[in-house]
N, C-alpha and C positions, 0 to 999 in steps of 0.2 A: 237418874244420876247423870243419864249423858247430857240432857238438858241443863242441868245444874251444870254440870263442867262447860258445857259450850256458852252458856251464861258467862259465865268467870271470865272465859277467851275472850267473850265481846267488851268485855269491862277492864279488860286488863290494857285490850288493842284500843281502847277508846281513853285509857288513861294515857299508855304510851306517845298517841297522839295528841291531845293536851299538853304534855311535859311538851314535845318537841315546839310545838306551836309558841309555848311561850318562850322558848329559850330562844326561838325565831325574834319572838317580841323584844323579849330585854335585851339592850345593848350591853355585846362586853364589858367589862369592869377591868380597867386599867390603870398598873401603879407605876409611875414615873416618877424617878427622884430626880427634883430637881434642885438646883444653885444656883445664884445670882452670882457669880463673881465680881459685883460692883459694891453686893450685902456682904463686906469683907467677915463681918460678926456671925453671918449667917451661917447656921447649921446646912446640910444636905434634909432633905424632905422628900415623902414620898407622895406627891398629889393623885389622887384617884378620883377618877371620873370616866363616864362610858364614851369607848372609842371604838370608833370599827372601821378600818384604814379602806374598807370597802366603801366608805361613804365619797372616796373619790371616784370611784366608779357608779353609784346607785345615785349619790345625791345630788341636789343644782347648785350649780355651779353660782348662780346668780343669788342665792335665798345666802344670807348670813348664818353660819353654824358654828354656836356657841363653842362643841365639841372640839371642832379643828380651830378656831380660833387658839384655844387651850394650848392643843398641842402644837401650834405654830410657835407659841410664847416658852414653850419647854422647848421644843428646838432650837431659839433664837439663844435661849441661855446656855442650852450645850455647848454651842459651838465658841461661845465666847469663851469655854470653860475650856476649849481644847479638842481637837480629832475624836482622841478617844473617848472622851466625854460623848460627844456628839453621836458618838458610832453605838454608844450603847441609848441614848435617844429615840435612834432610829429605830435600833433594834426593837424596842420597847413599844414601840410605835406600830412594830410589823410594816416597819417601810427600809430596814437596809439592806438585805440582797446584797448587791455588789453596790462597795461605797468606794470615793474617790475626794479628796479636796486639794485645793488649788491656793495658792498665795497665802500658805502659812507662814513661811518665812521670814523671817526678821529683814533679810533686803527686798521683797519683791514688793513690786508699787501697786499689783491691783490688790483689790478688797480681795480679801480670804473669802472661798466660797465653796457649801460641800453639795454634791449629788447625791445620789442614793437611787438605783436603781432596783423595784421587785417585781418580777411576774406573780400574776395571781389571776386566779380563776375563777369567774362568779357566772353562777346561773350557767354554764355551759361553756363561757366564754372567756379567752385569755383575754387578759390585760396588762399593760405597764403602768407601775405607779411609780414616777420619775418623783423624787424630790430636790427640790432647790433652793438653799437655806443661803443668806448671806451674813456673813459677821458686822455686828458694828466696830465700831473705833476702840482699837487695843493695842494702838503702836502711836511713832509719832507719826508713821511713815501716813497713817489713816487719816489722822488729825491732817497734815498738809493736803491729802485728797478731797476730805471734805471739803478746804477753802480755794478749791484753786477752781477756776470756771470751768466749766464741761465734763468733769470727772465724771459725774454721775452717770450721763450717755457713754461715756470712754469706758467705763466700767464694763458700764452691761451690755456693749458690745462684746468686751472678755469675754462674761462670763456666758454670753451665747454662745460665741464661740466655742468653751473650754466645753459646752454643755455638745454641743453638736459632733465634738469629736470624741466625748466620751461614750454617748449614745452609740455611734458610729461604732467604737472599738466593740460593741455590745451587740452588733449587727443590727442597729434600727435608726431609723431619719427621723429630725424632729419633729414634724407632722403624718407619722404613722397614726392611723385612724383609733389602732388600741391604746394610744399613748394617753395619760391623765396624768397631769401637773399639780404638785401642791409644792409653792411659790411662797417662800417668807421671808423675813430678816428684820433687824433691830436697827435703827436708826441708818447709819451709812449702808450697811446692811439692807437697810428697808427699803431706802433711796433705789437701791440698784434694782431690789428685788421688784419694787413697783416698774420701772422701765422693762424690766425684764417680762416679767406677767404681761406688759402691753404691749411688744415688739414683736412676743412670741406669738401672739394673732394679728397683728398689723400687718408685720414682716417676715413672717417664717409660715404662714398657713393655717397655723393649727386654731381649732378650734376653739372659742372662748367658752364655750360648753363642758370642754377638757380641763380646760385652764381654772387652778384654784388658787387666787389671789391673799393672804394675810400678813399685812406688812405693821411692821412695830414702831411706833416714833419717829416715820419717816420725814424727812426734811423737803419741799415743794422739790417738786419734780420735772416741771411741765409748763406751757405755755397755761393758759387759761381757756382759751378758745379752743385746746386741743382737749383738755380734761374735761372740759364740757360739752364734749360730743355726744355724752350718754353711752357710749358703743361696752365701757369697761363696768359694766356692772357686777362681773366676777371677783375685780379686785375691792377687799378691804382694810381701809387703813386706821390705824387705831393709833390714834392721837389725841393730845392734849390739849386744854383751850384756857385752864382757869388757874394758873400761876406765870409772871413774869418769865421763869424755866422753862417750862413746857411750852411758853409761846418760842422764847429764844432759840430752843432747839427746835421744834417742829413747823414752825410756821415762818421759815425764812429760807432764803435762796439757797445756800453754802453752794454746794456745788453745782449746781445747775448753769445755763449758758450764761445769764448773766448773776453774778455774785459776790457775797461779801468778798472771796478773795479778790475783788477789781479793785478794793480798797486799796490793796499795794500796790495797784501800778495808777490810782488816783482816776480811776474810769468809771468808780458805781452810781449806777442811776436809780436815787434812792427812789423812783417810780416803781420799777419793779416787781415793787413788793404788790402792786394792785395785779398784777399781770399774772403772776405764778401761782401754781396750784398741785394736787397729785392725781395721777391717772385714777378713777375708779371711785368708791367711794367713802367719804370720810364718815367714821366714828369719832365725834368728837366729846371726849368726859370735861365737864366740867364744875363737876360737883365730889370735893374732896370732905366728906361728911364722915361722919362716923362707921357707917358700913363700909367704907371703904378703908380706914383706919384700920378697923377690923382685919377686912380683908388681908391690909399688906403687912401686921403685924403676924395672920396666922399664915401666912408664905413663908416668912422670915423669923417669927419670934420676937421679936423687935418691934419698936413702936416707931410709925413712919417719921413724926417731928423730931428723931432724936437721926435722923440721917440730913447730912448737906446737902448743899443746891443738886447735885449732880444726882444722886440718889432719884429726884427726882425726874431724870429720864433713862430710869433704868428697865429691863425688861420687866421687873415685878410690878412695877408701880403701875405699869398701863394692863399687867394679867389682874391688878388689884382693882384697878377701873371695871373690868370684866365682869370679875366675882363679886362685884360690891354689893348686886340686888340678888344672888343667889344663895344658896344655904349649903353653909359651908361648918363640918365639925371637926376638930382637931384633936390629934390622941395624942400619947407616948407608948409606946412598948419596945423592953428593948434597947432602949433608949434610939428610937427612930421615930421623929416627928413625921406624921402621918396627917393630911390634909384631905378631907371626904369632899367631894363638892358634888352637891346634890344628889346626894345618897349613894356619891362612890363605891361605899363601903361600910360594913357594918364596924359600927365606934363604937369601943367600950367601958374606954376611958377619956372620957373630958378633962380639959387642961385652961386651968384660967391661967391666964399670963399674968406676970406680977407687973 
């Protein structure tokens, strides 16, 4: 009998560790509703996919990760949606802690920009997972930023700055050694956030190993001989290359030192455009096929040719570039659209779109 029971103990303790082992294995399963505020038609959704806000800590910095790609692209849409939008984002995220944003404003000239500061502890060890999210174009006040020269660098000088004294207030410098950066934004947003990502190891210390780069239909940034120094392999940029739109908005100066706004004072040197580039490296989609159709109908509900030019550089459209080779199932319950990407979540209801 004792034998039989000490059997059981070893089969019990041999299963308990299996169970652990694998829930070590499987990535959290996280549900983020997100909004396009540009998909005016668009419902709220809830996408799920495995995240684990530890991956800014555990993972390289250098290696492309589908995961925080993802959730770069639902941050980039919070914030365009509003603070509070934003704040449950983060939350959702397991990245807001102590949150803070800057130039929401309806008068202030810099780009609206939010932080997120969390401790957390892996493997023995404290860590910071700072985040910093830039807004694209939601005013006119953005629109004139975008075209006026050097905004971009004038920017994210700010929002170092605003970054440096928020830390500060938080009692940490911004190359503390526990410090990890997850660095995003949508378009003028992107713009900053890509300068921002490269300054912070050029010019501030910190390590590009810390530094996690994902920027959204960023607009050139950079000289060309500085972008291709190789040094920014952390940052990536996810841009467009195969409609007239997506080259307009992404593949041209606006704000950078020299740029379309020169056109007003009659200075632009249409050379330029050979010269400029973005820090880090470019994802560039250029293949608007059917999976991707797919894709941007099951974000939104909506069929992508039935949205105008603009639609077109929206945050969905380049998470649709993302999702286009991945397997992706859509439910309803509830009436909450529910988006699985790659086995998010168990789906029990399939939803053909009409």
């Amino acid at each position: 009998m004792n034998e039989v029971t000490t059997m059981k103990k070893k089969l019990l303790t041999v299963l308990v560790a299996l169970a652990v082992l694998l829930a070590l294995a499987v990535p959290n399963v996280l549900a983020v509703p997100y909004k396009d505020p540009g998909v005016s038609i668009s419902e709220s959704i809830d996408i799920q996919f495995p995240w684990d806000a530890e991956t800014l800590v555990k993972g390289n910095s250098n290696a492309y990760d589908l995961n925080l790609a993802i959730g770069a692209g639902a941050l980039c849409a919070a914030v365009e949606s509003g603070t509070a939008v934003a704040e449950d984002a983060l939350g959702d995220l397991s990245l807001a802690g102590t949150v803070a944003h800057y130039g929401y404003g309806v008068n202030t000239s810099s780009v609206a920009h939010t932080f997120a500061l969390q401790p957390v502890s892996v493997d023995g060890n404290d860590y910071n997972l700072i985040t910093v999210v830039g807004r694209g174009s939601m005013s006119l006040t953005d629109i004139m930023t975008d075209i006026t020269p050097g905004a971009f660098s004038e920017n994210a000088n700010v929002v170092l700055a605003d970054l440096e004294g928020f830390l500060a207030d938080n009692g940490l410098a911004l190359k503390d050694p526990a410090n990890r950066y997850f660095v995003t934004g949508h378009s003028l947003g992107g713009a900053v956030a890509n300068i921002v990502a490269h300054r912070l190891a050029t010019e501030n210390g910190v390590l590009r190993t810390a530094i996690y780069g994902y920027t959204y239909a960023s607009p050139w940034t950079a000289n060309r001989s500085d972008s291709d120094s190789g040094l920014d392999k952390n940052i990536f940029n996810l841009v467009g290359g195969s409609t007239v739109a997506s080259q307009a908005f992404d593949n041209f100066c606006w704000g950078s030192d020299e740029t379309f706004g020169n056109l007003l004072n009659g200075s632009y040197n249409l050379f330029e455009f050979a010269t400029k580039r973005r820090y880090g490296t470019d994802k560039v989609f250029d293949n608007q096929d059917n999976a991707f159709k797919a894709a941007y109908e099951a974000l939104t509900g909506i069929a992508y040719d039935a949205n105008g030019t603009l639609a077109k550089h929206l945050v969905t459209t380049y998470l649709a570039y993302i999702l286009a080779d991945q397997t992706l199932a859509v439910s309803v319950e509830d009436g909450i659209r529910t988006v699985a990407i790659n086995g998010g979540a168990p789906v029990t209801e399939p939803v053909t779109e009409p």
